[in-house]
N, C-alpha and C positions, 0 to 999 in steps of 0.2 A: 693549177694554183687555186687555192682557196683565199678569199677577203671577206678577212674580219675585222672588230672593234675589240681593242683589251685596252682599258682604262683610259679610253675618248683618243686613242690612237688607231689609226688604220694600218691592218697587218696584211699580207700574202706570205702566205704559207702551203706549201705541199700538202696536197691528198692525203689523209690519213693520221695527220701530225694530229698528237695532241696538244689542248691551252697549256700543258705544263711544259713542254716543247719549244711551242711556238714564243714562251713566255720567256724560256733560259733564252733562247736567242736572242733576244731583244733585250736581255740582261736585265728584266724583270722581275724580283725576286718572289718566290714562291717556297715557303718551309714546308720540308717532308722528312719523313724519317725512312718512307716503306720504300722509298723508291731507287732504282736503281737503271743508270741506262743502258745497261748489259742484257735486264730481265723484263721479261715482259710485267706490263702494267698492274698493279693489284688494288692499290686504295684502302689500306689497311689502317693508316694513320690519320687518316683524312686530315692532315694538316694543310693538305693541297687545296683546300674548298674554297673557290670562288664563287662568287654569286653572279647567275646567267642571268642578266636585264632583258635580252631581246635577240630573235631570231633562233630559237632554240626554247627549249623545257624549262621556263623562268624557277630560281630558287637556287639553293645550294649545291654545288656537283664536285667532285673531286677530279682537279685539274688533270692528275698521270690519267687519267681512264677518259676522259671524254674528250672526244676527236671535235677536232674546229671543223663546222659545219660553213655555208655561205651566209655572211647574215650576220652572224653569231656577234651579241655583243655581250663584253666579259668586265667585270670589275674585281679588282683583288684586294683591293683595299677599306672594303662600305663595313658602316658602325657594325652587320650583320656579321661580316668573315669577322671582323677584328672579334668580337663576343665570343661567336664559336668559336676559333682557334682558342681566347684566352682561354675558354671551358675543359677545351684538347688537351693544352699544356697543364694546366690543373691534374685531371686527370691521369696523365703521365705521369707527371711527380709525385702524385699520391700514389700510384701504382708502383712505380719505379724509386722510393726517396734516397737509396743510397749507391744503385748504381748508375746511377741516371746523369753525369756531369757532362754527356754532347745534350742531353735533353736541358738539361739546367740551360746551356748556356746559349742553346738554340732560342727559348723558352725567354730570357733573358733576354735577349735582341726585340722578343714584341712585348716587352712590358709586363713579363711574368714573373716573380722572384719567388714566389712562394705558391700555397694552394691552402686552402679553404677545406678541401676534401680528406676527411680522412677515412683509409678503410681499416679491415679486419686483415684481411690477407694480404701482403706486400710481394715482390714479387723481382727477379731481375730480367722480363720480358716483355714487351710492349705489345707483343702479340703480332710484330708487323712482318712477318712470312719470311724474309728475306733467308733465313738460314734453309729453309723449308727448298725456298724457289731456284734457291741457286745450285741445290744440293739434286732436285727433277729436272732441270734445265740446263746446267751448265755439265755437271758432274754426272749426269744423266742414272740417278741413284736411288733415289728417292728413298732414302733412309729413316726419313723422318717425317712427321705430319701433325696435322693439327688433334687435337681428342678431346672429346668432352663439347660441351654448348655453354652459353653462357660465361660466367663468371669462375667455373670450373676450368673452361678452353685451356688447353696449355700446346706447347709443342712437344714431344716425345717420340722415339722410336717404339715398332709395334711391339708391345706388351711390357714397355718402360725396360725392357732389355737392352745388353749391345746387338747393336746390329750386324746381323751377316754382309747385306749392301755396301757398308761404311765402309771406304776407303784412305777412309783417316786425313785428305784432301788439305782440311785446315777451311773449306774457302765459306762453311757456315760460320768459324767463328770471326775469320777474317770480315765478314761484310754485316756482321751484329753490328748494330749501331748503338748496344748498351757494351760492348765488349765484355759479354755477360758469359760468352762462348771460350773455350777452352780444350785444347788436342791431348790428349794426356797417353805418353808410351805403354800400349799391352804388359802386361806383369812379364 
């Protein structure tokens, strides 16, 4: 067992557990969009970002990825996480404005209604892996990936084809969290 501090409370937790873990058990809440407790950990959305005070790499870390250490003291709630996440949720909804209503309303529980950001390119993908991971991990397929850097990145199979891999599963659009995913029957 590990002992920790997460918001001036004393925790033990299992070897290995992540704050975003150790956090749901304690019925803690922590917003994510990338996460899934099926798949392993990624940190795509960083909406998990707590701020480490002590006993660990002090500053902002994303909960699903970093393992509760001995020591470790965690805050989920400081003016800091509140800022960043609100900049998250901004970001999202500019990115996302019209498929985005688990983001809106996610987004809306901390005090987000709207976004300030506007871009050029709009988009119905957050970019948070989860069709990608469940599709090499679960389905063991790997049909599709990320392409591109930047602000180009998108998810797509290799050479924006169908794929030979794709076993038609359903379980990338089933676990979209814009429900942006869609199976559609061979001609």
């Amino acid at each position: 067992m590990v002992s920790f501090t997460i918001n001036d409370k004393k925790l033990q937790v299992e070897q290995g557990a992540t704050i975003l873990e150790a956090a749901q058990s304690e019925g803690i809440k922590i917003p994510t969009l990338c996460y899934h407790k099926e798949l392993k950990p990624y940190g795509a959305c960083r909406l998990c970002l707590v701020e480490i005070v002590g006993g660990g790499r002090k500053g902002l870390e994303a909960s699903c990825v970093y393992k509760v250490t001995e020591g470790l003291e965690v805050k989920t709630d400081t003016d800091r996480v509140k800022r960043t996440r609100k900049i998250l949720f901004e970001l999202l909804l500019a990115r996302c404005p019209d498929s985005a209503e688990k983001v809106k309303k996610l987004a809306k529980e901390y005090g987000v209604t709207e976004t300030r950001i506007k871009l050029k390119d709009k988009t119905n993908c957050i970019l948070c892996g989860l069709c990608m991971r469940v599709c090499a991990e679960v389905s063991q397929r790997s049909a599709q990936s990320f392409s591109s850097r930047g602000i180009n990145r998108k998810v797509q199979t290799p050479f924006d084809k169908l794929s030979e891999k794709c076993i038609g599963c359903g379980a990338c659009a089933y676990l979209c969290p814009l429900e942006s995913l869609t199976i559609e029957e061979a001609d």
